[in-house]
C-alpha positions in Angstrom: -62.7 -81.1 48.8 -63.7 -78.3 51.0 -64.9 -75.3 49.5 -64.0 -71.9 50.6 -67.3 -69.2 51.4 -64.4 -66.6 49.4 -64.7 -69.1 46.1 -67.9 -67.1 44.4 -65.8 -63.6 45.1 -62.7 -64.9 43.6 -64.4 -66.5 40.4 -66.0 -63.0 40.1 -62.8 -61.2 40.3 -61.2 -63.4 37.6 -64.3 -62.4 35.3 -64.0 -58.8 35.8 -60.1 -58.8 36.3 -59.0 -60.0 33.3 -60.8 -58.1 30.9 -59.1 -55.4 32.4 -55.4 -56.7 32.4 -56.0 -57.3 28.6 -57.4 -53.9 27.7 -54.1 -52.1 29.8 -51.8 -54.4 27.8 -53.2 -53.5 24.6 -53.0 -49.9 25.7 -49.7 -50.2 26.5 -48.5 -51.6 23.1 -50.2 -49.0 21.2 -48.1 -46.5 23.5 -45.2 -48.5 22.7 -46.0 -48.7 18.7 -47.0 -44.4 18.4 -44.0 -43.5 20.4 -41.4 -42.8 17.4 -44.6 -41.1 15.9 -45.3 -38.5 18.7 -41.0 -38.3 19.0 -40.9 -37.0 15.0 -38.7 -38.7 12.2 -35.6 -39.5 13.5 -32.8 -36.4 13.4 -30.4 -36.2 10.0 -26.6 -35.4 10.5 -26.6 -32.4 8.8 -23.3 -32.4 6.2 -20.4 -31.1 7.6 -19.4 -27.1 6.0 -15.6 -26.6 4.3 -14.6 -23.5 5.7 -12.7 -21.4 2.8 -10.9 -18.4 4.0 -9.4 -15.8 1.4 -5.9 -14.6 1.8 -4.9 -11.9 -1.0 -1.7 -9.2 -0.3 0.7 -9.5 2.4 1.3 -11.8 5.2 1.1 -9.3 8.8 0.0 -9.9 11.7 -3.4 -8.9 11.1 -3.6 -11.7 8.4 -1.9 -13.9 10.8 -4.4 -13.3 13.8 -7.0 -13.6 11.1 -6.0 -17.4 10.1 -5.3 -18.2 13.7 -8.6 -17.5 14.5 -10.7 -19.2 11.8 -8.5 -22.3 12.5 -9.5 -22.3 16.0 -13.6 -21.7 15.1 -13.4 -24.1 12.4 -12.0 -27.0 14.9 -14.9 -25.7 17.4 -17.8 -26.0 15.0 -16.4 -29.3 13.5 -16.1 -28.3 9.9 -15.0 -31.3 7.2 -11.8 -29.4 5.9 -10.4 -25.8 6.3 -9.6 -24.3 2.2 -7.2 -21.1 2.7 -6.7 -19.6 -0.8 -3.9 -17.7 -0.8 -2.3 -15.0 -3.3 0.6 -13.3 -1.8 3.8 -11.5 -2.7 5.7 -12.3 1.2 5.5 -10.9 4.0 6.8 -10.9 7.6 8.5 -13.9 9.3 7.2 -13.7 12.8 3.3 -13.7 11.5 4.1 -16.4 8.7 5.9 -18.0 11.3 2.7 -17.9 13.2 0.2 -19.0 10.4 2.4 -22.1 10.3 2.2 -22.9 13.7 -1.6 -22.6 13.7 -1.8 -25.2 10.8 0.8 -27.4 11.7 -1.4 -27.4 14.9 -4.3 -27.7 13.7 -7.5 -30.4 14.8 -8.8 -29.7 11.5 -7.3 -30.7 8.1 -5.9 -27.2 6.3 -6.1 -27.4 2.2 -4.0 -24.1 1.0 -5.1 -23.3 -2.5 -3.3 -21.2 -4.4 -5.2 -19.5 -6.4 -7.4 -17.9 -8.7 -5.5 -18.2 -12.4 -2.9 -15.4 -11.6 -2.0 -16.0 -8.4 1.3 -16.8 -6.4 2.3 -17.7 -3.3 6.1 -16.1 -3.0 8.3 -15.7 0.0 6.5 -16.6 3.2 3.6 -18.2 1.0 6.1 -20.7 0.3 6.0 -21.7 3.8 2.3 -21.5 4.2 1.7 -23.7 1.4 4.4 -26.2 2.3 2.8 -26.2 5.6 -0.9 -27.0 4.4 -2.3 -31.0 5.1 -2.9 -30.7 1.0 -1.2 -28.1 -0.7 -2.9 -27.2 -4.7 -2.1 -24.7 -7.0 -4.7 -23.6 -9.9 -3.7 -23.2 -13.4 -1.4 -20.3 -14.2 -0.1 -19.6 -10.9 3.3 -20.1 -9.7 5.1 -20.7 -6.4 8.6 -19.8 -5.3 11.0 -16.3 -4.6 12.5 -16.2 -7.5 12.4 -12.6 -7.3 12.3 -11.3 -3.6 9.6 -8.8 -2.9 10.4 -5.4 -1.8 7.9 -4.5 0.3 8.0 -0.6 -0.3 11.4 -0.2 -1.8 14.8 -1.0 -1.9 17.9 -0.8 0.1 21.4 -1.2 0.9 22.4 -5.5 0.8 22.8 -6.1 4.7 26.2 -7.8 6.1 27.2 -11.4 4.5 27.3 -13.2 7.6 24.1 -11.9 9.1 22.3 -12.7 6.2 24.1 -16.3 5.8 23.2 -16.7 9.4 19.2 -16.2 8.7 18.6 -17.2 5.5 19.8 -20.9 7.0 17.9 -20.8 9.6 14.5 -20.2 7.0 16.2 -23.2 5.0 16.5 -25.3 8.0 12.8 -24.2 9.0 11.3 -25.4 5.3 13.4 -28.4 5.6 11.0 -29.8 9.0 7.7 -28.3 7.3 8.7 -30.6 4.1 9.3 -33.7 5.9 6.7 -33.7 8.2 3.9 -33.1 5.1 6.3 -35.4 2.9 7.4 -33.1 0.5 10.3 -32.2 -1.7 12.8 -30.9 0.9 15.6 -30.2 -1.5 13.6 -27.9 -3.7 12.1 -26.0 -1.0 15.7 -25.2 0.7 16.4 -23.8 -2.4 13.3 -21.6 -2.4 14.7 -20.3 0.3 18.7 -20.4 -0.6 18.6 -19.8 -4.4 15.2 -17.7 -5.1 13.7 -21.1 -7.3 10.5 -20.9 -8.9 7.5 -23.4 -10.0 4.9 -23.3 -12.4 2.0 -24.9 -11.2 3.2 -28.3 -13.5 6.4 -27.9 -12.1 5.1 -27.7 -8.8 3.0 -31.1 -9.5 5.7 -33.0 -11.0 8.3 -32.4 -8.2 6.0 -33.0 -5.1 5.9 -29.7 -3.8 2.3 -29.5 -4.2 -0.4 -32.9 -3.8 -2.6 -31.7 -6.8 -3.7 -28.8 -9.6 -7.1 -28.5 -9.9 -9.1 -25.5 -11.8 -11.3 -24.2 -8.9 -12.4 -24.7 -5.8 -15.1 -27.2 -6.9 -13.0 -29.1 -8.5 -10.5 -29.4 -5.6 -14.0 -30.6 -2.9 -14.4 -33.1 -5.6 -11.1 -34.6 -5.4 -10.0 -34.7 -2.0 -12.9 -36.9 -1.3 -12.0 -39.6 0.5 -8.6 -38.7 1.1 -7.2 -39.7 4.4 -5.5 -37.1 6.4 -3.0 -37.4 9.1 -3.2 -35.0 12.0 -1.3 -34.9 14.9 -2.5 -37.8 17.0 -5.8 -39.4 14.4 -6.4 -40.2 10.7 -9.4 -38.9 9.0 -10.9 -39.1 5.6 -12.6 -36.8 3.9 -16.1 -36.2 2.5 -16.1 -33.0 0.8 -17.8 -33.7 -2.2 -20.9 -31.8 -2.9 -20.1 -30.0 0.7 -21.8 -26.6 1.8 -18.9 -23.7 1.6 -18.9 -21.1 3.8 -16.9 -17.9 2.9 -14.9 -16.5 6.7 -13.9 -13.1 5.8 -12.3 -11.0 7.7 -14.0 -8.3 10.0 -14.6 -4.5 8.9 -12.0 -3.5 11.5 -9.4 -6.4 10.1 -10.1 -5.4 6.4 -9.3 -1.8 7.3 -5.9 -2.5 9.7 -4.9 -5.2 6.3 -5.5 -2.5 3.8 -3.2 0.3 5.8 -0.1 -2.3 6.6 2.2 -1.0 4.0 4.9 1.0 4.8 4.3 3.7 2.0 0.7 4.4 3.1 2.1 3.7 7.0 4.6 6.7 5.8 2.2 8.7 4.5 -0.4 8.8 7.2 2.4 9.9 10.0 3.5 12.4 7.8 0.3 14.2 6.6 -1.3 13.2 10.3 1.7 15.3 12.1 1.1 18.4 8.9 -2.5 18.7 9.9 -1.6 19.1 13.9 0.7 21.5 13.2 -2.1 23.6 10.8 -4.6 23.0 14.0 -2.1 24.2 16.5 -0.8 27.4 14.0 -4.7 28.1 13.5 -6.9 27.4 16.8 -10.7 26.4 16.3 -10.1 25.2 12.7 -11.2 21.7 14.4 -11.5 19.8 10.9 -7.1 19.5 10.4 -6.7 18.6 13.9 -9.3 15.9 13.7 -7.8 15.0 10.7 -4.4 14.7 12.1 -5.3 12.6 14.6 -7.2 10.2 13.0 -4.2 9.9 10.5 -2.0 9.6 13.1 -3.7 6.7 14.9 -4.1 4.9 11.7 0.0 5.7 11.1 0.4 4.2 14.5 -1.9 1.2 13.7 0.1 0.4 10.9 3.3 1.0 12.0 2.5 -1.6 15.3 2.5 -4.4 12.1 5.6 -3.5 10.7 9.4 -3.7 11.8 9.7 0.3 12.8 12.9 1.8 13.8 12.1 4.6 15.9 14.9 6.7 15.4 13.5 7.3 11.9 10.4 8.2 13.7 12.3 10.9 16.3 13.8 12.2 13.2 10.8 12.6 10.8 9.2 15.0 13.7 12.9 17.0 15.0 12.2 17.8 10.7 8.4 19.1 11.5 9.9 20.9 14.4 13.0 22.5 12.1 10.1 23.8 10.0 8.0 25.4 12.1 10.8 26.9 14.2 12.3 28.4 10.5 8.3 30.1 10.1 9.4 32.4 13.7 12.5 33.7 12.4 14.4 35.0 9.2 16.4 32.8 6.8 16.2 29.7 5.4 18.9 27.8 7.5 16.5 25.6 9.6 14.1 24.7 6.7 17.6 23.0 5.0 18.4 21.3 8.4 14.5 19.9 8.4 14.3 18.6 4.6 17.8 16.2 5.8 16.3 15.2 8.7 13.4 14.3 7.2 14.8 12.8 4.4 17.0 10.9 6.6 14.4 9.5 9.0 12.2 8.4 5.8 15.0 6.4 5.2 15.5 5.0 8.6 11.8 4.4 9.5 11.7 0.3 8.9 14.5 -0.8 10.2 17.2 -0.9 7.5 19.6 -3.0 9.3 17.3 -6.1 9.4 18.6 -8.4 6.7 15.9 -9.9 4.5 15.3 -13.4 3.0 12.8 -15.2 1.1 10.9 -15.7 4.0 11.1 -12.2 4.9 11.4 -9.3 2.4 12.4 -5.8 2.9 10.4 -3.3 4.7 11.2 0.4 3.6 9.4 3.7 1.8 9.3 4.0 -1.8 12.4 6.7 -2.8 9.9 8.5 -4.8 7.7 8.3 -2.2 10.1 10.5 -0.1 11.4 12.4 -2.9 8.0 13.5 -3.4 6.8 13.8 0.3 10.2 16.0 1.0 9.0 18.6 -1.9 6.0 19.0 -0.5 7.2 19.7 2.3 10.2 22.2 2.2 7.6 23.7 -0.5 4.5 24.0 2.1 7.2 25.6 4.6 9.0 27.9 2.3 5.7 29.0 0.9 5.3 29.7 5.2 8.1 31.6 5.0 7.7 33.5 2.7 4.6 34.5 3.8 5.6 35.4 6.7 8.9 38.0 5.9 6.5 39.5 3.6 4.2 40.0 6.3 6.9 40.9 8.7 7.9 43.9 5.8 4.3 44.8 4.7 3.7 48.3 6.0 1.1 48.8 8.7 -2.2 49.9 7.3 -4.0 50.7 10.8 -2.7 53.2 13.9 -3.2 56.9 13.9 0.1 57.3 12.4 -1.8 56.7 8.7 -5.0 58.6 9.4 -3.5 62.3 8.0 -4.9 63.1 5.0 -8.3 61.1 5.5 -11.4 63.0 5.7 -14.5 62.4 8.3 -17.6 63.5 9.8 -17.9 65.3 13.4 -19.9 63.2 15.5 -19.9 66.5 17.9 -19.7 69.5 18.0 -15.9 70.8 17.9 -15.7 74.2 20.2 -12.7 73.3 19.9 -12.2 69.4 20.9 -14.7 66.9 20.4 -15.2 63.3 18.9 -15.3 62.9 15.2 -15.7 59.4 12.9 -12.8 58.5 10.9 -11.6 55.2 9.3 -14.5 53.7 10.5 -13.7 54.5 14.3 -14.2 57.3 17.0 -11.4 59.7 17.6 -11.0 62.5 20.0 -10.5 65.8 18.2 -9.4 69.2 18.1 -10.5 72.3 15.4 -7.8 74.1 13.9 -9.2 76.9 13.2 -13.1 77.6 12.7 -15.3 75.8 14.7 -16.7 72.5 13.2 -20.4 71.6 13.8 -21.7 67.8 14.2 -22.4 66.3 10.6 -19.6 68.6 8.6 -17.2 67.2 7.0 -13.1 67.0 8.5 -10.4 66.3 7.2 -7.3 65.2 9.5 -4.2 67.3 9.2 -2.1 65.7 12.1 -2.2 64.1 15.8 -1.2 64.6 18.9 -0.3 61.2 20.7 -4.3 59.8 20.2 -6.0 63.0 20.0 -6.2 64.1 15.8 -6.1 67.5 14.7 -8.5 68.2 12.1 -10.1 71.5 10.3 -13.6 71.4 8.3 -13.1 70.3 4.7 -14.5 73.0 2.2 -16.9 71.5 -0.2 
């Protein structure tokens, strides 16, 4: 066999090669083998938060906005369940109307939770809790419009039919929340028909509500591993032992909540238009025209959230205008005209013609409310005009007309006319009499248009 001259190079290159090619590949494994180690311990799933929003007083728009949005950020940052606890007397129809939208439409399962011990969800919570994925109810509340809340006061019963003609459209409205969460129907048409009411047991044992638990602990713990049917998937739940975080509502949100009532709404336009009228009567005051207009915007603020009629509003401020027109001129004729139209427009101001259900109770002032804002007010005017005629007959303590009879000091010599100091002013002057040197006493005996006549007073 014929040898190559290349053999001794290529023997030598196996020698030194190979070393090599096992010395990489054991590199290479030990790469392979520290790789999770220089990558850290492997990422943990953090447990997902239940979300647990607090609805207390009146459903408005601001608590509807308020709902809507926490639904939307709790579908964003993939919370495990949404928990709205709710204690409410009512409220409006269009922002229930919208709270059940945004569960009904929700990517999220929505628990509503009435609660704590005490509470009740009435009127539009009715529909709110019917509306709910779970719906639970805490020990000693009660659910239902037995009694239908007057939100401020009371008023005349509206027309027969009109009323027929809403109240069965809230039924018919309750009637597809309860079938499409599987509830009782029947009992919740006649929530809305017939006022009925539920104690929490009640509530259990006729399927209106899925459980009563004591707290919200209680509640995490047994939902847990409860399947849930949203709109186009089925989850289950893992809420036990689950991180809650508390979504309240904003500074500006708790402030707009706290002013949506048509007493304080009342209130604020009526005091808010008092102070701009004080501003305007006294110039520079600054402190009741800022007043005023802070009170006013609030008024306004409030009065965007409720059903406002606005002819109750034109008449409330043709009554400020009565008033202050009766401060200009004598009697008492325009102050009477202002105290009806003010008392009339207090009664107008939230649309008393609306006819209110269970889903929707009535809006208006408290009557004592308006009795006692109408005293005030004829009182703070008459008090005005009184003032005023007495002013108006006061006699005039000023003018050359009063000076006779006061004394003064010649600021000049009087040869015969010269300037003396009277009454704490300069007046031109003429001696009767004797001559009167500067720094004697005068003593004024008449005038002649602006000029005084005055003689030197004897010691």
């Amino acid at each position: 066999m014929k040898r190559s001259f290349l053999s001794p190079y290529r023997r030598s290159r196996d020698r030194i090669g190979r070393p090599i090619f096992y010395a990489w590949a054991a590199v290479i494994c030990l790469l392979c083998a520290w790789m999770p180690a220089l990558a850290g311990p492997p990422a943990i799933e953090e447990p997902r938060p239940v979300m647990l929003l607090e609805v207390r007083g009146v459903i408005d728009p601001i608590i509807a906005r308020y709902i809507q949005r926490s639904i939307a950020t709790g579908s964003q940052n993939q919370v495990e369940l949404i928990v709205i606890q709710l204690d409410t007397p009512g409220g409006l129809d269009t922002a229930m109307r919208d709270i059940v939208q945004a569960i009904l439409n929700a990517d999220t399962p929505v628990a509503v939770f009435v609660a704590p011990r005490g509470a009740r969800a009435a009127s539009a919570g009715v529909f709110i809790a019917a509306a709910g994925h779970i719906a639970a109810m805490a020990p000693g509340t009660n659910i239902g419009a037995a009694h239908p809340v007057q939100l401020g006061g009371e008023q005349g019963e509206p027309p027969a039919a009109l009323q027929d003609k809403v109240t069965n459209d809230a039924a018919t409205y309750i009637q597809a929340i309860a079938q499409q969460r599987g509830r009782n129907a029947e009992w919740l048409e006649d929530a809305v028909r017939k006022s009925a009411s539920l104690t929490d047991q009640q509530a259990l044992e006729k399927q209106v509500v899925d459980l009563l638990v004591a707290d919200l602990d209680e509640l995490l713990s047994r939902l847990d591993g409860r399947q849930i049917r949203l709109n186009s998937r089925t989850v289950t739940l893992h809420t036990a032992g689950r991180p809650v975080q508390t979504y309240p509502l904003t500074f500006l949100e708790v402030i707009a909540h706290g002013i949506v009532d048509p007493n304080i709404a009342y209130v604020l336009l009526s005091l808010g238009t008092l102070a701009l009228v004080a501003e305007f009567y006294q110039p520079g005051a600054i402190l009741p025209g800022v007043t005023g207009v802070i009170a006013l915007i609030l008024g306004f603020v409030a009065l965007g959230s409720l059903p406002v009629n606005w002819g109750g509003i034109a008449l409330i401020l043709l009554a400020i205008i009565f008033f202050i027109a009766d401060i200009k001129v004598s009697g008492i004729a325009l102050t009477v005209a202002g105290a009806i139209a003010f008392v009339l427009g207090s009664v107008l101001l939230f649309s008393p013609f609306s006819p209110p259900v269970p889903a929707m109770p009535r809006v208006a002032v408290n009557p004592w409310l308006i009795t006692g804002m109408t005293a005030f007010l004829v009182g703070f005017f008459a008090f005005a005009l009184a003032a005023g005629i007495r002013a108006q007959r006061r006699a005039v303590l000023i003018g050359a007309h009063v000076l006779p009879g006061k004394t003064g000091v010649a600021v000049s010599d009087l040869l015969p006319e010269g300037v003396v100091h009277v009454d704490s002013e300069m007046w031109s002057a003429v001696a009767d009499g004797d001559p009167v040197h500067a720094g004697e006493a005068v003593e004024v005996i008449g005038r002649d248009g602006l000029r005084l006549q005055v003689r030197r007073r004897n010691p």
